[in-house]
Every structure is written in structure tokens, then in C-alpha cells.
C-alpha positions as a Markdown table, in Angstrom:
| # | Residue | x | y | z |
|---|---|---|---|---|
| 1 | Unk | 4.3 | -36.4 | 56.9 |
| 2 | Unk | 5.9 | -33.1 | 56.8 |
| 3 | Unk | 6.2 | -30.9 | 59.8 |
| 4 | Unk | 4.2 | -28.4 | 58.8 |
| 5 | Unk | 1.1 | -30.5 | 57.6 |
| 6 | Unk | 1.3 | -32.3 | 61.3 |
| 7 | Unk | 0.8 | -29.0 | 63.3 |
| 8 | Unk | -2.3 | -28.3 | 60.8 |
| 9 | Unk | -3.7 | -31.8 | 61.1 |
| 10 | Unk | -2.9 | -31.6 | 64.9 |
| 11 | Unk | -4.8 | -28.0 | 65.5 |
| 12 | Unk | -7.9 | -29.6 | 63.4 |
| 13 | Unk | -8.2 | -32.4 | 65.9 |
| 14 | Unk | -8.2 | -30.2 | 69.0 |
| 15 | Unk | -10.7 | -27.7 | 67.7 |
| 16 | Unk | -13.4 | -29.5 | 69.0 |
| 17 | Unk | -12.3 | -29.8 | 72.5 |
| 18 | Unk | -10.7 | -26.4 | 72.7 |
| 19 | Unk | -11.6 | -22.6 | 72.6 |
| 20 | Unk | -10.2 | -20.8 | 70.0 |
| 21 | Unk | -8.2 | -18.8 | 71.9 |
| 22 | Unk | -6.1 | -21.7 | 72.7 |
| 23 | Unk | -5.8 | -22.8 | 68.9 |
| 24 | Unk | -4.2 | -19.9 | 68.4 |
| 25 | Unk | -1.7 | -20.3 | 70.9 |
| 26 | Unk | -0.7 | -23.3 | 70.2 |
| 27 | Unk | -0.4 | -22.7 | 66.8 |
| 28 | Unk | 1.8 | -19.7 | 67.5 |
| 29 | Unk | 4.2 | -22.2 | 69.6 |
| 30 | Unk | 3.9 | -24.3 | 67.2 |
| 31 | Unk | 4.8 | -22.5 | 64.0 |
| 32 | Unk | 8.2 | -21.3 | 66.1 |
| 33 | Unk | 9.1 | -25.5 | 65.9 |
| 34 | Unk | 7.8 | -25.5 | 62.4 |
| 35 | Unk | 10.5 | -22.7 | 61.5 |
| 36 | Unk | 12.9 | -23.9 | 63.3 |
| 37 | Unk | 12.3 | -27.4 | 61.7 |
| 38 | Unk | 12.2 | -26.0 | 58.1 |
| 39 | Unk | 15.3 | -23.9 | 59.2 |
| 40 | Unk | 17.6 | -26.8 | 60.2 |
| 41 | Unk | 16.2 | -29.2 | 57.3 |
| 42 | Unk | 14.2 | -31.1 | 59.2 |
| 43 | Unk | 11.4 | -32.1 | 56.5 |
| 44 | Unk | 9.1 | -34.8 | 57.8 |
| 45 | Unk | 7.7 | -35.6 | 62.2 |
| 46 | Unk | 9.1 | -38.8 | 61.0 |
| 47 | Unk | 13.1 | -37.6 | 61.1 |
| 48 | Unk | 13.0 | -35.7 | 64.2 |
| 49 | Unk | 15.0 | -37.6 | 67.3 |
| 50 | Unk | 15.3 | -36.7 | 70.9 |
| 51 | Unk | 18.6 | -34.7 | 69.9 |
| 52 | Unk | 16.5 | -32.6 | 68.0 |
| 53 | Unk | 14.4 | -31.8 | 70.9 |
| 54 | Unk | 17.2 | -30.7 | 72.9 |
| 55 | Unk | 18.7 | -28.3 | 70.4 |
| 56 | Unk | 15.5 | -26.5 | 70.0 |
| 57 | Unk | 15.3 | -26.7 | 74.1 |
| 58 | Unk | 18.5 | -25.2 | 74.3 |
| 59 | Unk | 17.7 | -22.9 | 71.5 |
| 60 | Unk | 14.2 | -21.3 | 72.9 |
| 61 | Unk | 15.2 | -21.4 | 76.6 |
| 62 | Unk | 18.4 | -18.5 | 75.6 |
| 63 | Unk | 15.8 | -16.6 | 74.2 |
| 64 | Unk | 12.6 | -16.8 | 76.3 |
| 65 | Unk | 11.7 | -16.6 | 80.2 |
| 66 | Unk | 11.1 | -19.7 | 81.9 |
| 67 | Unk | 7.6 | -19.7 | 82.5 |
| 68 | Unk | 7.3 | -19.2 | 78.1 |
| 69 | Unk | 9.6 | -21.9 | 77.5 |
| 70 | Unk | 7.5 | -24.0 | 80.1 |
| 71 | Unk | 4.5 | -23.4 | 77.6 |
| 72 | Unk | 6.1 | -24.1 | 74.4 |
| 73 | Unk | 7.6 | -27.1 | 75.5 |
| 74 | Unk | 4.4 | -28.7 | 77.3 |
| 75 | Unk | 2.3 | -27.5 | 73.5 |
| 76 | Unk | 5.3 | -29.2 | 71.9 |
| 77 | Unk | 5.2 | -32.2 | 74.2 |
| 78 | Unk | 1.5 | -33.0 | 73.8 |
| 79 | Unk | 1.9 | -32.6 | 69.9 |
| 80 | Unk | 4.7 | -34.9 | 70.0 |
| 81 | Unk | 2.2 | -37.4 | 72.1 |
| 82 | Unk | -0.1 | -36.6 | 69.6 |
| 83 | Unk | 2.1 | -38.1 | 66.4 |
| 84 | Unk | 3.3 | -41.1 | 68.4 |
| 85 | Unk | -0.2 | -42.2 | 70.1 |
| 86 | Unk | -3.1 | -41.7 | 66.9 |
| 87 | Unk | -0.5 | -41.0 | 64.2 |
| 88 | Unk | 1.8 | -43.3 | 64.8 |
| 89 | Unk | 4.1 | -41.4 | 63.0 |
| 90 | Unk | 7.4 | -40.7 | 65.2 |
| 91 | Unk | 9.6 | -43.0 | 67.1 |
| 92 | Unk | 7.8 | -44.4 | 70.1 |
| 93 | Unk | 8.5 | -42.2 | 73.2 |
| 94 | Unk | 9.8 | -39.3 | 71.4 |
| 95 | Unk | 7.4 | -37.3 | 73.0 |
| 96 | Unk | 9.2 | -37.9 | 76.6 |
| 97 | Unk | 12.0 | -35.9 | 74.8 |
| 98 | Unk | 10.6 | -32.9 | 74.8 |
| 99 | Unk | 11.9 | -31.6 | 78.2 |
| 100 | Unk | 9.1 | -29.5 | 80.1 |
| 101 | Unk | 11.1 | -27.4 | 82.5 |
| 102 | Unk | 9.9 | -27.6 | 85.9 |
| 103 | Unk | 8.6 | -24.3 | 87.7 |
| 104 | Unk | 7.9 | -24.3 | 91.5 |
């Protein structure tokens, strides 16, 4: 499934338990992985590994503030969770890859 057809499927799910508001940030957190998937060639959820998840951590926390990052990566997380748990259609676990950082 390609990345990009994953985040769309995945915002379809959650608009009935979410206001729209929140669709449309998640979808902007989203599109940065998207882009930054397309970018590296990264084509399909199906290739992405947990080194993958680190690189674009490494990437978005030199760019953003903490408490952003700790958004993106919580939305990227629970997308992650998303394609492993109803999709089935990433390596089990990957989801626990995504590093959330933790704010006190």
C-alpha cells in the first residue's frame, strides 16, 4: 500500500470519532512523513523499518521544538499502530519505533 494512500485511508477511519479540526492536523503531520517518505524513496507502509523511524526522528527534532515534535511523533505513532493492528500491513511492532519524546 503506498504511503500516501495509507494516511488517506487512515484519516477516513478516524473521521467518525474525531472533530475536524483534528483531521486536519493530523493530516498536516502526516503529509510531512508522506514527503519525507516520497523524498527518500520510500514507496509502500510495507518497506518502512524502525531505522526509518529514527531518521525522520532525527530529522524533524533539528528542525522543530520539542513539544511539536512530541505531536508529530505521537500522530505518527498511532498511524503506525493503525497499519500494524487493522491493516496488518507493516512489520509487527513497528509502531513502538516511532520514538515519542518525553516532556515533563
Amino acid at each position: 500500500m503506498p504511503v500516501r494512500s495509507a494516511v488517506q485511508r487512515y484519516l477516513r477511519r478516524r473521521r467518525s470519532d474525531a472533530t475536524e479540526s483534528s483531521i486536519r492536523s493530523w493530516k498536516y503531520r502526516l503529509k510531512l512523513f508522506v514527503e519525507w517518505c516520497e523524498g527518500i524513496g520510500i514507496d509502500a507502509v510495507s518497506e518502512l523499518r524502525p531505522y526509518d523511524l529514527d531518521e525522520y526522528y532525527e530529522l524533524r527534532s533539528s528542525r522543530v521544538e520539542p513539544v511539536t515534535l512530541e505531536g508529530e511523533m505521537r500522530t505518527l505513532r498511532t498511524f503506525l499502530t493503525y497499519l500494524d493492528e487493522q491493516l496488518d500491513a507493516v512489520e509487527d511492532g513497528l509502531a513502538d519505533a516511532a520514538r515519542v519524546p518525553d516532556l515533563d
